[in-house]
C-alpha positions, -999 to +999 in steps of 0.1 A: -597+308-364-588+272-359-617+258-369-612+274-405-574+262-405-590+225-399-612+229-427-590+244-452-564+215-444-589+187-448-602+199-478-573+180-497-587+149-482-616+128-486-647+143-468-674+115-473-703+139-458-702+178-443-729+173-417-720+208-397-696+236-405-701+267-378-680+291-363-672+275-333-684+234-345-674+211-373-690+177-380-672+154-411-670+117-417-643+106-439-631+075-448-608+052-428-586+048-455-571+082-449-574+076-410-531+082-410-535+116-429-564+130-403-546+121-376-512+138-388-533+171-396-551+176-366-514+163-347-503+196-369-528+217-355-539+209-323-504+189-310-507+144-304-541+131-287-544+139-254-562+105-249-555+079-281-582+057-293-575+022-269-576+045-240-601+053-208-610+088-208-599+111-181-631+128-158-618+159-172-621+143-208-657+132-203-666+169-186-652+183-217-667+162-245-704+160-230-720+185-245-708+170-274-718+133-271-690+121-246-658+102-255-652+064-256-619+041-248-619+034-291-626+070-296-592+095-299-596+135-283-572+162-288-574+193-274-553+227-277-554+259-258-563+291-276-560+327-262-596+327-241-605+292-259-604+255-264-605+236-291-612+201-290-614+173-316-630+137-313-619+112-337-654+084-339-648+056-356-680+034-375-692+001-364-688-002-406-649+000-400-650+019-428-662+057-419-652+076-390-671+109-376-647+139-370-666+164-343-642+198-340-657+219-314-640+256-301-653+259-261-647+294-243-625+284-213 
């Protein structure tokens, strides 16, 4: 499923540490360097940010990233419509500036 595709694609770019890879949740923290190139592959897979890092999150964006630690105005969400689920990915960036926490999670609607 999508979670896979996101995997397989990333696995050309710099993962600094695998903290979680299940079935329906994915946990990664690359490096800034290659924030451009993570961006453009989940913009391939899940379509642009529905709220870019810089922005206030939505009601509905905070509902649907709780169970998953919430989402912050310098914190970016996309989110894409699958059959009878949702995926949703949260871009976290480090107070280091240097790594940034990629949380992929697939929700049944």
């Amino acid at each position: 499923m999508i979670l896979k595709e996101v995997v397989e694609k990333c696995s050309r770019l710099g993962v600094d540490e695998k903290r979680c890879i299940t079935d329906d949740y994915v946990e990664l923290v690359f490096f800034n360097k290659e924030i451009e190139q993570w961006n453009g592959m989940l913009t391939d897979v899940l379509g642009p940010a529905v709220k870019p890092a810089g922005t206030q999150p939505s009601e509905g964006d905070l509902h649907l990233t709780k169970n998953y630690g919430g989402i912050h105005d310098n914190q970016a969400l996309f989110k894409k419509e699958f059959g009878d689920s949702i995926a949703i990915a949260m871009l976290w960036p480090w107070q280091d500036q240097i790594h940034t926490t990629l949380k992929i999670a697939l929700l049944k609607k």
